[in-house]
MARMARZA-689516 format. One record per residue (C-alpha): residue number from 0; residue in one letter; x, y, z. Coordinates in nm, 3 decimals. Layout:
BEGIN
 pos code      c1      c2      c3
 NUM    A       X       Y       Z
...
END
This chain:
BEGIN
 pos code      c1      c2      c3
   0    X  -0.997   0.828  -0.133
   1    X  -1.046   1.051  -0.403
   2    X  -1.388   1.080  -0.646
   3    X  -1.302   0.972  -0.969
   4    X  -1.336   1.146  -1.270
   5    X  -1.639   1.078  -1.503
   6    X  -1.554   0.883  -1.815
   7    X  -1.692   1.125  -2.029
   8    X  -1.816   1.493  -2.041
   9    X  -2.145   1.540  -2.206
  10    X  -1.965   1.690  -2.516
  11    X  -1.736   1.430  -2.522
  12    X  -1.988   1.173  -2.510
  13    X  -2.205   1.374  -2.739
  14    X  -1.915   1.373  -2.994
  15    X  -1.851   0.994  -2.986
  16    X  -2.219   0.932  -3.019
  17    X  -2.230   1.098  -3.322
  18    X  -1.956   0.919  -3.506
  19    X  -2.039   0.598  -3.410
  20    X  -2.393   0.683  -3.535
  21    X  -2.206   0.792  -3.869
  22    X  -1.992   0.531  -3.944
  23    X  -2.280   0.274  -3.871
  24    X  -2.468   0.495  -4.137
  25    X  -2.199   0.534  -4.413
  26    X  -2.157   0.152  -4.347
  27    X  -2.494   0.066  -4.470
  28    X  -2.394   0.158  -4.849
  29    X  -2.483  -0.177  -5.013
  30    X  -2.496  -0.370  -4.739
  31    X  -2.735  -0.623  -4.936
  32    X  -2.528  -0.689  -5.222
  33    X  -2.419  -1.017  -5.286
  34    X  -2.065  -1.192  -5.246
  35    X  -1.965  -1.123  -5.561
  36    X  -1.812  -0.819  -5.451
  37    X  -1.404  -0.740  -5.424
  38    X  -1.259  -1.016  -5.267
  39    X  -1.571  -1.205  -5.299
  40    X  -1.355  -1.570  -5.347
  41    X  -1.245  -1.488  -4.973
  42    X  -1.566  -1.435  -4.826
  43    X  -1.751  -1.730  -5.011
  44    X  -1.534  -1.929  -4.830
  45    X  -1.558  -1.758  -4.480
  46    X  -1.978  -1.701  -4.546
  47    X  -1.966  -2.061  -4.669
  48    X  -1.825  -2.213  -4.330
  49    X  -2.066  -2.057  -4.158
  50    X  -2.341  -2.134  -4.383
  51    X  -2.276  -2.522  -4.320
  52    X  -2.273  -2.499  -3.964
  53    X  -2.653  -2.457  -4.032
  54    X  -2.642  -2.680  -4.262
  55    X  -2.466  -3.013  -4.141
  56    X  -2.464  -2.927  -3.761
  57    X  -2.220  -2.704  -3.563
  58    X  -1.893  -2.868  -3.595
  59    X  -1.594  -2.590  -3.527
  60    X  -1.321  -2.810  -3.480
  61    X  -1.376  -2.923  -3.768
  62    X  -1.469  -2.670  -4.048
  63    X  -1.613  -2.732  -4.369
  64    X  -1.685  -2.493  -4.675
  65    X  -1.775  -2.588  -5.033
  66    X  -1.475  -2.629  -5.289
  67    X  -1.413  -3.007  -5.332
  68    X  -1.110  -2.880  -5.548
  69    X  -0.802  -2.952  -5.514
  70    X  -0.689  -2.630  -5.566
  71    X  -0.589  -2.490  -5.202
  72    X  -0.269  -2.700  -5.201
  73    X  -0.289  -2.950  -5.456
  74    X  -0.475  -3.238  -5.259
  75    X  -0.820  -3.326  -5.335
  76    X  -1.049  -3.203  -5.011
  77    X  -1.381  -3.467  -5.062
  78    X  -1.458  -3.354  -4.740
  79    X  -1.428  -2.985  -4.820
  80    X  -1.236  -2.887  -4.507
  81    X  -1.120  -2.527  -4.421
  82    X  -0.862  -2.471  -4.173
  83    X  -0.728  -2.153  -4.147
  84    X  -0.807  -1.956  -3.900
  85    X  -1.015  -2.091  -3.569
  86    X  -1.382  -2.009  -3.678
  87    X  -1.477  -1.759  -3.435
  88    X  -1.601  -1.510  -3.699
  89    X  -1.795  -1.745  -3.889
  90    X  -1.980  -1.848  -3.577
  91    X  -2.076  -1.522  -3.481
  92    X  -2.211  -1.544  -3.845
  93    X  -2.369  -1.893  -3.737
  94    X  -2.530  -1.770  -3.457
  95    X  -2.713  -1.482  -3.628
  96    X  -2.788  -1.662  -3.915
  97    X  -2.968  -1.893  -3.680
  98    X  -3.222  -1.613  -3.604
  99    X  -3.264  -1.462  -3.939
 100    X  -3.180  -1.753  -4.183
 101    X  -2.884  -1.716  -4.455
 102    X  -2.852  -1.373  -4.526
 103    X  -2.563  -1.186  -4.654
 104    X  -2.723  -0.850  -4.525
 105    X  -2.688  -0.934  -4.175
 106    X  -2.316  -1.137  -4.206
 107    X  -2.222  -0.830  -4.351
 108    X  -2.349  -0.655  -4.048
 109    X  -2.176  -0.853  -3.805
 110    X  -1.895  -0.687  -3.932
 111    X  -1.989  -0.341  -3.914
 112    X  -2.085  -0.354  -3.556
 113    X  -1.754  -0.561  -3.497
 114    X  -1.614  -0.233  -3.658
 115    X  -1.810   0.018  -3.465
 116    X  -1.673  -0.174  -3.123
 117    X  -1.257  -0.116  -3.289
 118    X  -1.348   0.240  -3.357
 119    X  -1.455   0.280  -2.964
 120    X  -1.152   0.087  -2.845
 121    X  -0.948   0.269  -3.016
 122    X  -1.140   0.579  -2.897
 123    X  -1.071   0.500  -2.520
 124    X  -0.715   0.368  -2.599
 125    X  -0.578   0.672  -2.754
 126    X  -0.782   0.879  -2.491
 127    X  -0.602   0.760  -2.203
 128    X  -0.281   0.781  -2.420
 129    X  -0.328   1.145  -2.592
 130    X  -0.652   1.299  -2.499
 131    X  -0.995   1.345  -2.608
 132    X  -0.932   1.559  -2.901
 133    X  -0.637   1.316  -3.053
 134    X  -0.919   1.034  -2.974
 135    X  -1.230   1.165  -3.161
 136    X  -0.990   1.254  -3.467
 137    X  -0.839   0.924  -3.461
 138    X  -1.197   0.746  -3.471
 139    X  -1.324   0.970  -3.672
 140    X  -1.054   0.897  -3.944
 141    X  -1.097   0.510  -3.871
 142    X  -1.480   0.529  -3.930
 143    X  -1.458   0.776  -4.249
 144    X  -1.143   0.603  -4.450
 145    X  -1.374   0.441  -4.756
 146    X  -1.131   0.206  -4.734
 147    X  -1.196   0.131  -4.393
 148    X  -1.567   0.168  -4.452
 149    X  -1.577  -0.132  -4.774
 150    X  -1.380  -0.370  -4.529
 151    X  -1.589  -0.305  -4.234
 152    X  -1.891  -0.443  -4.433
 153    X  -1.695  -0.762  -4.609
 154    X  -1.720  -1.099  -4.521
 155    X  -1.418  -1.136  -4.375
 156    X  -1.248  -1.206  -4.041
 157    X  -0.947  -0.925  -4.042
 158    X  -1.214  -0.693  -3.846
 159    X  -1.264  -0.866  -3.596
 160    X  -0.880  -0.955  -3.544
 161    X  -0.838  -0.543  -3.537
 162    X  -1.116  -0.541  -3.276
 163    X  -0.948  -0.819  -3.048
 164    X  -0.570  -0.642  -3.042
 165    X  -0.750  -0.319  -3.010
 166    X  -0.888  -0.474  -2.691
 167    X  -0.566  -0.652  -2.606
 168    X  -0.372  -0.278  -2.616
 169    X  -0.625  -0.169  -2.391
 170    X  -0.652  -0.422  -2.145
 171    X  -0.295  -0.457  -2.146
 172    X  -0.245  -0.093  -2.091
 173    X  -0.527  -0.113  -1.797
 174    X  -0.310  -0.402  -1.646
 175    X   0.033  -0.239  -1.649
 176    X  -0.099   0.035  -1.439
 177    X  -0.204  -0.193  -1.138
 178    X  -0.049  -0.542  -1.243
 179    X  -0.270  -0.667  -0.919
 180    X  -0.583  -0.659  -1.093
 181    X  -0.650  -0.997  -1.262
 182    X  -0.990  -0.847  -1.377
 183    X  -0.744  -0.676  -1.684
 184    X  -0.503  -0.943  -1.703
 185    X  -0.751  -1.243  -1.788
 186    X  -0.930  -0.923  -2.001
 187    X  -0.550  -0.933  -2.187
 188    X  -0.555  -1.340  -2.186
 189    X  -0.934  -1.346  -2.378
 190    X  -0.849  -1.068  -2.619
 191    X  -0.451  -1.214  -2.724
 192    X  -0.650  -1.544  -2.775
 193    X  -0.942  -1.419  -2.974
 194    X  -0.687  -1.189  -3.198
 195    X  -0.432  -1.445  -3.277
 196    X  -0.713  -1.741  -3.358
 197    X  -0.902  -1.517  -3.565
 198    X  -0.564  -1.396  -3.757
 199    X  -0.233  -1.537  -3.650
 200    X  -0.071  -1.213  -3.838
 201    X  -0.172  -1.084  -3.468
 202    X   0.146  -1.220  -3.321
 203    X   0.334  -0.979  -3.524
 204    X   0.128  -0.704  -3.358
 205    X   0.235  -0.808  -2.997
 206    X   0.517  -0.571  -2.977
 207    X   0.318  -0.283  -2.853
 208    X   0.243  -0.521  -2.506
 209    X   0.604  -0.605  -2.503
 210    X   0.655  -0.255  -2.510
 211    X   0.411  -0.162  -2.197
 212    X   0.557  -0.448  -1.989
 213    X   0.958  -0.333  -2.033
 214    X   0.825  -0.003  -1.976
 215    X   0.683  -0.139  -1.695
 216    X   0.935  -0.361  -1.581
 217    X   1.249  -0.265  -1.734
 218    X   1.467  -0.634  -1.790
 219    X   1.313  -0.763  -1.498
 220    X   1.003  -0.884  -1.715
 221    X   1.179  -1.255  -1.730
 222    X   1.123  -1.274  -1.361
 223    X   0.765  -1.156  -1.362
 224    X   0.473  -1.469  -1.322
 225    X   0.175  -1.261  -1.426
 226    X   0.402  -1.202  -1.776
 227    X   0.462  -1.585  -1.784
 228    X   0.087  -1.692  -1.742
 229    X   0.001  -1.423  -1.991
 230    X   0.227  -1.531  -2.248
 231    X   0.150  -1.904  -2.185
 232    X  -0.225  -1.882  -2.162
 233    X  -0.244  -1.636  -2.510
 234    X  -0.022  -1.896  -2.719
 235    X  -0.167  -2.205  -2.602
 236    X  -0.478  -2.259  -2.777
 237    X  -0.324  -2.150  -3.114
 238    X  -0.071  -2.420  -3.113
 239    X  -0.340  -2.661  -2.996
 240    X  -0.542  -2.545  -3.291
 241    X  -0.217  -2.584  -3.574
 242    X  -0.124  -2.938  -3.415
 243    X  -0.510  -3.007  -3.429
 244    X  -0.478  -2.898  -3.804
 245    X  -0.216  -3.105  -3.895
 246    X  -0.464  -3.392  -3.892
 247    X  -0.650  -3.285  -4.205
 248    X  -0.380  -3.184  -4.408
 249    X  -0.619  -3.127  -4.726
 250    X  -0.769  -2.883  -4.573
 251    X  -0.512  -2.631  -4.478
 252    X  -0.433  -2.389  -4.788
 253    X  -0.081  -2.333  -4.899
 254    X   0.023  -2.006  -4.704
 255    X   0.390  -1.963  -4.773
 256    X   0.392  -1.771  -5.123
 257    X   0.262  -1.508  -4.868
 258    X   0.582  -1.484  -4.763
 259    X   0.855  -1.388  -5.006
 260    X   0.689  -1.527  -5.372
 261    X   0.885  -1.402  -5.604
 262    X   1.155  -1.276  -5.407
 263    X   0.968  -0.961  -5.356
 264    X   1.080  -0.827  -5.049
 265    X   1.294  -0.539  -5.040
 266    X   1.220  -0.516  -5.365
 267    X   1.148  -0.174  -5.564
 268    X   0.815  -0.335  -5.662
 269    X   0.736  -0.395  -5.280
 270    X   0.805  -0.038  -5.114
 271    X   0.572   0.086  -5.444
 272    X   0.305  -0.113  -5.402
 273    X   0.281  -0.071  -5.027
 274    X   0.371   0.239  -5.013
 275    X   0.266   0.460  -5.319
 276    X  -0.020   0.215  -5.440
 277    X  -0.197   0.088  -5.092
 278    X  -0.083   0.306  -4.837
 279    X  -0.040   0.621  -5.042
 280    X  -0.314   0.618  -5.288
 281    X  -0.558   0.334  -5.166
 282    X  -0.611   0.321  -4.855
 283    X  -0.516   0.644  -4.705
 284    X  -0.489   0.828  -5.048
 285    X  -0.191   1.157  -5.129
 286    X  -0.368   1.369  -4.905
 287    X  -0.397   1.133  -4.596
 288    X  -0.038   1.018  -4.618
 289    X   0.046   1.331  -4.600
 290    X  -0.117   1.414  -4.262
 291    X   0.043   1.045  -4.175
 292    X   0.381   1.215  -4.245
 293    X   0.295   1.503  -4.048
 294    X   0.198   1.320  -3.762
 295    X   0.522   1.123  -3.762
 296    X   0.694   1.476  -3.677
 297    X   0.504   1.545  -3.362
 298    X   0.713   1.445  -3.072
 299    X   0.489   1.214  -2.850
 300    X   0.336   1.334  -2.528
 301    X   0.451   1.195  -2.148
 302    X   0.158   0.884  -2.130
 303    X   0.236   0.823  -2.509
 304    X   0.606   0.746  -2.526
 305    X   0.719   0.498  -2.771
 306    X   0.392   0.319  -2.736
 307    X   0.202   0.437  -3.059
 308    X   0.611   0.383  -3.268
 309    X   0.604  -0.027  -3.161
 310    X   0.242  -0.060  -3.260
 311    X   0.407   0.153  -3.642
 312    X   0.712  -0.114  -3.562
 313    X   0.464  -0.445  -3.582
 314    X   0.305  -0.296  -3.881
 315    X   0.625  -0.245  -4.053
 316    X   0.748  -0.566  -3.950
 317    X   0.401  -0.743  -4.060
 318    X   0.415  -0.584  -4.418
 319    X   0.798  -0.702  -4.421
 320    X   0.739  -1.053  -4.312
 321    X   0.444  -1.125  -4.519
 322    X   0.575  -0.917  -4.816
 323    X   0.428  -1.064  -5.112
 324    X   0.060  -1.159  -4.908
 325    X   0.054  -0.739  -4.842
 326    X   0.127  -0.729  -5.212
 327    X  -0.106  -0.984  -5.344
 328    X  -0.391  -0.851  -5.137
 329    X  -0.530  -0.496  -5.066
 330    X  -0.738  -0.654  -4.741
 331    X  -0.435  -0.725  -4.547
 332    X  -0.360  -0.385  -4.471
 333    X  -0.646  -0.386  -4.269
 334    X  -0.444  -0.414  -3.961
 335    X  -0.259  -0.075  -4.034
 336    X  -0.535   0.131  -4.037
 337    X  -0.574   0.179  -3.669
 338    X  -0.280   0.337  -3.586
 339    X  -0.246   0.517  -3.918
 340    X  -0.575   0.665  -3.800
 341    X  -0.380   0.769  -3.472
 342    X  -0.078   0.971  -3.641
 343    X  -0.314   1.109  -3.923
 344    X  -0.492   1.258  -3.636
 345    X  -0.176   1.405  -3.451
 346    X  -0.096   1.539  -3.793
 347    X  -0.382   1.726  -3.784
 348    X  -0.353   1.893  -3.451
 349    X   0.007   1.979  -3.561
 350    X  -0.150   2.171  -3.864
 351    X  -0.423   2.332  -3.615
 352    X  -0.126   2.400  -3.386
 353    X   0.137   2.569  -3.563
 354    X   0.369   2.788  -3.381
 355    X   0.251   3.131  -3.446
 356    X   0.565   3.304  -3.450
 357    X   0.651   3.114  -3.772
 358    X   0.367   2.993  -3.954
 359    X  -0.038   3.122  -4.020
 360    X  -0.187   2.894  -3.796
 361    X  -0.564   2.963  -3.955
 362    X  -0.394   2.894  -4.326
 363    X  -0.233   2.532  -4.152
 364    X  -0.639   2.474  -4.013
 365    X  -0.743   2.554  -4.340
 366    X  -0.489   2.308  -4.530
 367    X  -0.601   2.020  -4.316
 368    X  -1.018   2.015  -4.382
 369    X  -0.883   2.039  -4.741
 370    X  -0.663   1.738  -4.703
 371    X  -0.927   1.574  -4.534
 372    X  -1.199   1.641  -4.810
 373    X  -0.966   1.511  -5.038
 374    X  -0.885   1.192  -4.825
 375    X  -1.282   1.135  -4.852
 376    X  -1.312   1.200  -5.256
 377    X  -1.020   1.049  -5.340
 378    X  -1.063   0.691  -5.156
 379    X  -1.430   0.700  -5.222
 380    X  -1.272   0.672  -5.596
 381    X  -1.080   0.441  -5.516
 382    X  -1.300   0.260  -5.353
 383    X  -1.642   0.245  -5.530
 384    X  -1.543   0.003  -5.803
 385    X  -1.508  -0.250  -5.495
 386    X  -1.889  -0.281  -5.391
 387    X  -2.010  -0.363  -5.799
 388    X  -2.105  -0.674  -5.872
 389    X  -1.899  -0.749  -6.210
 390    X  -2.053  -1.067  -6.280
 391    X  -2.458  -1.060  -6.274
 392    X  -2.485  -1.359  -6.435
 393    X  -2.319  -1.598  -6.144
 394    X  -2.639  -1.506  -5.935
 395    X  -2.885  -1.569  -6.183
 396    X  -2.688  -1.892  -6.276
 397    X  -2.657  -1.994  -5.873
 398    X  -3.040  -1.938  -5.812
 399    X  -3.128  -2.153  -6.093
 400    X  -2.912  -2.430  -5.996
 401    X  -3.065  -2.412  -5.656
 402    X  -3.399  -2.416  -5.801
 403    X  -3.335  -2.691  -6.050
 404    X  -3.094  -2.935  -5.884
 405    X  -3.170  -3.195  -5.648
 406    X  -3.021  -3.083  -5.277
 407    X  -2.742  -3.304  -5.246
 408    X  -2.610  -3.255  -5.597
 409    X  -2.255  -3.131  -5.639
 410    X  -2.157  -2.917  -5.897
 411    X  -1.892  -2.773  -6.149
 412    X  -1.936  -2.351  -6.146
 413    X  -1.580  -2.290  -6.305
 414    X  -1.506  -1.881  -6.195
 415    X  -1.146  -1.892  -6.231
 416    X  -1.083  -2.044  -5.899
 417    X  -1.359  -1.786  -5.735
 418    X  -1.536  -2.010  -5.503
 419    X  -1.822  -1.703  -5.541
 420    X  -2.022  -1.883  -5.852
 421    X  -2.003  -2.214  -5.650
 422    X  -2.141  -2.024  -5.338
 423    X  -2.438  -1.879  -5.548
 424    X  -2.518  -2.241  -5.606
 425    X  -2.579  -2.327  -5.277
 426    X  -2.425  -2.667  -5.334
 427    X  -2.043  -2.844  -5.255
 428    X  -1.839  -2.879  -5.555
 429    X  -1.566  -2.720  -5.781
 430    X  -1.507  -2.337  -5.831
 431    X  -1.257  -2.445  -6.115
 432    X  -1.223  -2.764  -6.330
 433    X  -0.870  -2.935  -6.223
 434    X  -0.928  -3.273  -6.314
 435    X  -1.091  -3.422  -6.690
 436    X  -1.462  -3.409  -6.692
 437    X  -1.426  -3.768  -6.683
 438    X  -1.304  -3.796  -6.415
 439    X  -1.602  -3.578  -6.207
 440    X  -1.870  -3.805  -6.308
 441    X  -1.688  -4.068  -6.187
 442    X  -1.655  -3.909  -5.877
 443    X  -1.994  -3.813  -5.882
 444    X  -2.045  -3.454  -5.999
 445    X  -2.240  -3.453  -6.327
 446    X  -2.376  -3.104  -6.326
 447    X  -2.174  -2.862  -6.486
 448    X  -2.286  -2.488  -6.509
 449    X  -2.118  -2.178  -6.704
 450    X  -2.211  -1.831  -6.744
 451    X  -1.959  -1.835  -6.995
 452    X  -2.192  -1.961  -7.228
 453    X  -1.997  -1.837  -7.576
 454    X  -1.670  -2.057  -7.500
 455    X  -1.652  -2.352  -7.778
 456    X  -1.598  -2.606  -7.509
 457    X  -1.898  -2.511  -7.325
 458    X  -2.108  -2.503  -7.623
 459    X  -1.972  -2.816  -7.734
 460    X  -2.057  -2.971  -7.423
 461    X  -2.404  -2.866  -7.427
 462    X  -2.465  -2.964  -7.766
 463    X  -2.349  -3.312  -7.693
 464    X  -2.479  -3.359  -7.304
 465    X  -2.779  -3.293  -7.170
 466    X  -2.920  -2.921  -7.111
 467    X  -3.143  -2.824  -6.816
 468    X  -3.131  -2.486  -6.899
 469    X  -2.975  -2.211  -7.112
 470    X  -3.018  -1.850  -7.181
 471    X  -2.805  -1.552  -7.301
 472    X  -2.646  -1.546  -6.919
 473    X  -2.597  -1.963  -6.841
 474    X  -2.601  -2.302  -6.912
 475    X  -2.671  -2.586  -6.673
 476    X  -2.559  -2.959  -6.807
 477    X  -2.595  -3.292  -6.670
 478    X  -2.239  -3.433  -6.795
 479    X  -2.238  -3.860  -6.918
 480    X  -1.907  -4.021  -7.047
 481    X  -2.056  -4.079  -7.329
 482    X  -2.144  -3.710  -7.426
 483    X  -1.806  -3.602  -7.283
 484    X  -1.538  -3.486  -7.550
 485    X  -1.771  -3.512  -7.884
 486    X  -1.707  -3.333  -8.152
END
């Protein structure tokens, strides 16, 4: 039997070393600021979950965050449910915040280490696919994409669904090589499961493993058990979780405008904001589409095949099926960057490997570290705005609601829907006022606080109800019927 190969050379595992040590050190820009970042109304609500789990007891079959609204799907949620996806990622949050107390600092670096274990995956995946040198480019470009870099420190669960199918390709990969060892079949089994509660978009990103088993089995993969169990053992707990669901029917957001709203699709507005605005200037930027492009070109080696053009294929498919959600939002591309990282890469070694007899193969090494320092100015551009906090005033305005309010008080924090004002609070309640203030002190909720403190409704409120406090940045009222619509 023959000796097998070390894992790594030195350099090799010098090299890796390094960039994980990088991208765990470029990820550490603002770490401590406060959700009121980009996209902070999605992670209030996913750093809110997690928060009442320390709050009210660990309870994740049954979720709860703190907007009372009605605004998720048009039914009043009293009970502040929040079923989406299974609440792995918030309990990892739980669990951490158990040791250190509620901290945004360290949620936020749950997700950066969740990152740092996709950009080794994805090291070792496209190793054993490509080679070292495609490998270290491809995490290299993972870790370095500012892009990349804001979402791996947001409060949000997409990472850790990239980390999961990153482990499925792996495992699955592992598998199809000897289909007798269980040890990377149940490996598969844990990582579907954990990608597809996390982020059901996974299931669109399962055509790479049907890939590797026809590849493996040709049609024959109907007759094969180990497929079967596979298959039956990833779906399972998903559709135990969405018929569990379906018993708190407040509580599950409306999801299909993600779909088509609009009639979007196929639309001239959807290829330009996928393609020139996310993909081409966001995200990647001009100058890392280009080495995308490039990469297409290069004709795949023997282990590759087709595999790395069905993983392209479920992105593609995922941007077409949820058309006007990849529209809406800039953080649901954060399933594509992986494998764009992979063909950006091969674009690069195309450009370092020009054939000599027709192009200047030190001018094509020079035009990619351009491209590349332009991929890092121009997203960082792009980018920066994401990490200010816009508002100020809703932290100043949460802390002195949590200083002045009694515990169990629930309160209005109107932030155009943003659940991030009512999160600052630290209290249940209403990011946005859907009902007659009437009707919320009958219902209970009597404190009202704005940081929008020039509006004449506010001010007429406060001049008629009672003030706790007010400055130049917010005012806190305790609402009464009788103070309520005076002029």
């Amino acid at each position: 039997m023959k000796k097998e190969k070390a894992v790594f050379s030195k350099l090799e595992f010098f090299l890796l070393i390094f960039i994980l040590i990088f991208a765990f050190g470029v990820r550490l820009y603002k770490i401590n600021r406060p959700i009121a970042d980009w996209h902070s109304w999605r992670q209030a609500d996913t750093a809110a979950v997690a928060r009442n789990f320390l709050k009210e007891g660990y309870t994740p079959f049954i979720p709860k965050y703190d907007d009372m609204s009605s605004q998720a799907n048009g039914l009043d949620n009293p009970n502040r449910y929040r079923f989406v996806e299974f609440p792995i990622y918030n309990s990892l949050i739980y669990i951490v915040w158990s040791i250190t107390g509620v901290n945004e600092t360290f949620a936020r670096l749950v997700t950066v280490f969740i990152s740092l274990g996709s950009t080794l995956i994805l090291f070792l995946l496209v190793k054993r696919l490509s080679g070292f040198i495609t490998a270290i480019l491809s995490a290299s470009f993972f870790s370095l994409l500012p892009y990349n870099i804001f979402y791996s420190s947001a409060i949000l669960p997409g990472p850790l669904m990239v980390f999961a199918i990153l482990g499925l390709y792996f495992s699955f990969l592992k598998w199809m090589d000897n289909d007798t060892n269980w040890y990377w079949g149940i490996s598969s089994i844990l990582f579907a499961n954990l990608a597809i509660l996390t982020w059901p978009i996974a299931l669109l990103f399962l055509f790479p493993v049907l890939y590797l088993s026809l590849e493996k089995y040709n049609l024959a993969i109907f007759k094969k058990a180990n497929l079967w169990i596979f298959a039956l053992l990833a779906i399972t707990p998903f559709i135990a979780w969405r018929f569990w669901m379906s018993n708190f029917p407040e509580g599950i957001p409306n999801w299909r405008f993600l779909l088509n709203e609009g009639n979007i699709r196929f639309k001239g507005a959807f290829f330009r904001w996928i393609i020139a605005e996310r993909i081409g200037k966001l995200i990647l930027t001009v100058a890392g589409f280009t080495l995308f492009i490039i990469g297409l070109l290069k004709k795949p080696l023997d282990k590759e095949k087709l595999f790395y053009y069905s993983w392209l294929i479920s992105s593609a498919v995922y941007f077409v099926v949820f058309a006007s959600g990849n529209v809406r939002h800039d953080y649901y591309q954060v399933p594509f960057v992986p494998i764009a990282a992979v063909f950006m890469a091969k674009g690069t070694l195309l450009l370092w490997n020009l054939p000599k007899e027709y192009f200047n193969r030190i001018i094509g090494a020079a035009i990619s570290f351009v491209l590349i320092l332009l991929i890092l100015a121009f997203g960082y551009f792009e980018i920066r705005g994401y990490y200010w906090v816009n508002k100020p005033q809703i932290i100043t305005a949460g802390k002195a609601v949590d200083r002045l309010l009694p515990k169990n008080a629930t309160v209005v924090a109107p932030y155009s829907g943003d659940a991030a004002f009512l999160y600052q609070t630290n209290r249940h309640g209403y990011p946005i006022v859907d009902r007659p203030l009437e009707k919320f002190v009958e219902e209970g909720t009597k404190y009202l606080v704005s940081v929008d403190v020039v509006d004449s409704g506010i001010q007429n409120l406060a001049r008629h109800c009672k003030v706790i406090e007010r400055n130049k940045d917010y005012v806190i009222v305790e609402m009464f019927k009788e103070c309520i619509g005076k002029s």
